[in-house]
N, C-alpha and C positions, 0 to 999 in steps of 0.2 A: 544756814539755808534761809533765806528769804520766806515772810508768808507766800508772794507772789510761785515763789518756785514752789513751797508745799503744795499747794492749792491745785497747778498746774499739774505738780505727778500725780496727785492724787486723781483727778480727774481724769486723766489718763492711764491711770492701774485699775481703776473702778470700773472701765469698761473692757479692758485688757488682760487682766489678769486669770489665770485660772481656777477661781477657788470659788465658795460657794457665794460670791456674791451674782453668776453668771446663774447660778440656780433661783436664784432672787428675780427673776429680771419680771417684769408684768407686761402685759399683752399687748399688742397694739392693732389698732384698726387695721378695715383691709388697705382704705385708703393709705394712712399712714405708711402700710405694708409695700403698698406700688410705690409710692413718692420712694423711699428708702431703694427698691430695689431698681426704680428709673433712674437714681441717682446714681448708685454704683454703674449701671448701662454705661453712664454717661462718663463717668472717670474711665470705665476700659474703652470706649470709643479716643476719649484726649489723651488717654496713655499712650495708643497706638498708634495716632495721630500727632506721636509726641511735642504735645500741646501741652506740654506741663505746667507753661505758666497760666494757662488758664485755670487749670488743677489750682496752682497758688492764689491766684486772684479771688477764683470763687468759693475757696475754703471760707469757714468759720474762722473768726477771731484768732481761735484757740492755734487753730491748724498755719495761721499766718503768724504767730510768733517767732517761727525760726526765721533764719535771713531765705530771703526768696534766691538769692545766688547759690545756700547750702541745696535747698531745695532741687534746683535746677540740675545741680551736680547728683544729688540723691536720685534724684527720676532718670538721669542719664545711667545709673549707674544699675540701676533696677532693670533699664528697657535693654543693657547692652546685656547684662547677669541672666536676664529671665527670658529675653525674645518676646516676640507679640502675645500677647493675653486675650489668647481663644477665649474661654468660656468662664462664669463663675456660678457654680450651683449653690444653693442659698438650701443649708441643713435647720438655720433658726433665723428668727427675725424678734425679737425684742424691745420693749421702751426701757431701757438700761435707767432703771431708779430715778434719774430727773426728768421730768417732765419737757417733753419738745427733743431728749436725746434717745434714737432709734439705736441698738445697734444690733449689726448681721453678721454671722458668721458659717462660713462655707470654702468650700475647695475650689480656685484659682485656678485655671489649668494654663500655664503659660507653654509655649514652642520650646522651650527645654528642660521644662518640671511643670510638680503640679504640686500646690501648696496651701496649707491651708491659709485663710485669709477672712479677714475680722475686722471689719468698719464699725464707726463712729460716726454718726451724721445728725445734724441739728434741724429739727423744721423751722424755716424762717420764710415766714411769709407766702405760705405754699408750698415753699422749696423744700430741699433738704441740703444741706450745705458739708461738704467734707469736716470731720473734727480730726479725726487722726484714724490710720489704722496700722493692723499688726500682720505681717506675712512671717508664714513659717509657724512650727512650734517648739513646745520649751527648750530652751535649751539652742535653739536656733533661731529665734523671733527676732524678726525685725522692726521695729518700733516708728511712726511713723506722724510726727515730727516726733524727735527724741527729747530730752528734758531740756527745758529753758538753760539757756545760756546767761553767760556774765551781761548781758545789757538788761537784763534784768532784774539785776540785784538791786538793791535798793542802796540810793548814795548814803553817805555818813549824817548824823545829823550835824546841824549847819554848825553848832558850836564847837565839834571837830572838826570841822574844814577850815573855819575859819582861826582855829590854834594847831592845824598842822601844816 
C-alpha cells in the first residue's frame, strides 16, 4: 500500500470510525458551527437538485480523488436507493483533531429511510468544502469517497522501469 493510500484511509477512518477517537474530538466555534451546518444545507439542497457534480467540483482535495464519473454513478445510485433528503438533525458537531476539519454527525431522514449520517468538511477560505462522509451504521456504512484507487499508487522507481 502506497504512503499516498495510508495517509488517505487514515484520514478518512479518523473521522469515520467508531472508536474513541470520536470521544476525542475538541469544540468548535459557533461560527465554525453554522459554516459546517450551511454547508451540509447546501449538499442536501445539490443532492436533491441532483447537482452532484457540483457536490464533486466543490469538495476538498481529498473528496476529488475518486474519478468524478464513479462519483456521478455513486450519487445516482444514493438519490435512486434513498429518495429525496428531507431533513438532517445534527446530534454533535466537532473539530475532528486537525485543525480547519469540522466534523458532524446526525440522522439523515431520506423519502424512504432515515439514516445515520456523518460529514467531514474542511474550512477554506470562509467556506467549509465537502471531505468525505459516512451513511448508515456499522456493519452497513457507506463510505464516501471509498479508498484510493490504482491511479494512485505510486509508479516503480525509474531503474525498474527502465530494466523491465
Amino acid at each position: 500500500m502506497t504512503v499516498l493510500k495510508i495517509l488517505a484511509l487514515l484520514l478518512l477512518l479518523s473521522g469515520c470510525a467508531r472508536t474513541p477517537i470520536l470521544t476525542s474530538r475538541l469544540p468548535v466555534t459557533d461560527q465554525q458551527g453554522l459554516r459546517a451546518a450551511d454547508s451540509v444545507s447546501r449538499l442536501r439542497e445539490q443532492f436533491n437538485q441532483n447537482d452532484c457534480l457540483s457536490i464533486y467540483r466543490e469538495g476538498a482535495l481529498n473528496f476529488r480523488f475518486q474519478r468524478e464519473k464513479d462519483w456521478l454513478n455513486d450519487c445516482e445510485d444514493l438519490r435512486t436507493n434513498l429518495g429525496a433528503w428531507r431533513t438532517y438533525t445534527i446530534k454533535t458537531t466537532a473539530r475532528c483533531g486537525v485543525e480547519g476539519i469540522v466534523c458532524m454527525d446526525g440522522l439523515a431522514a431520506f423519502e424512504r429511510t432515515t439514516q445515520s449520517f456523518e460529514v467531514g468538511l474542511l474550512a477554506d477560505k470562509g467556506r467549509s468544502k465537502l471531505m468525505w462522509f459516512v451513511i448508515g451504521d456499522q456493519g452497513q456504512m457507506q463510505i464516501f469517497p471509498g479508498p484510493p484507487d490504482e491511479r494512485f499508487a505510486d509508479p516503480p522507481p525509474f531503474h525498474l522501469r527502465a530494466a523491465g
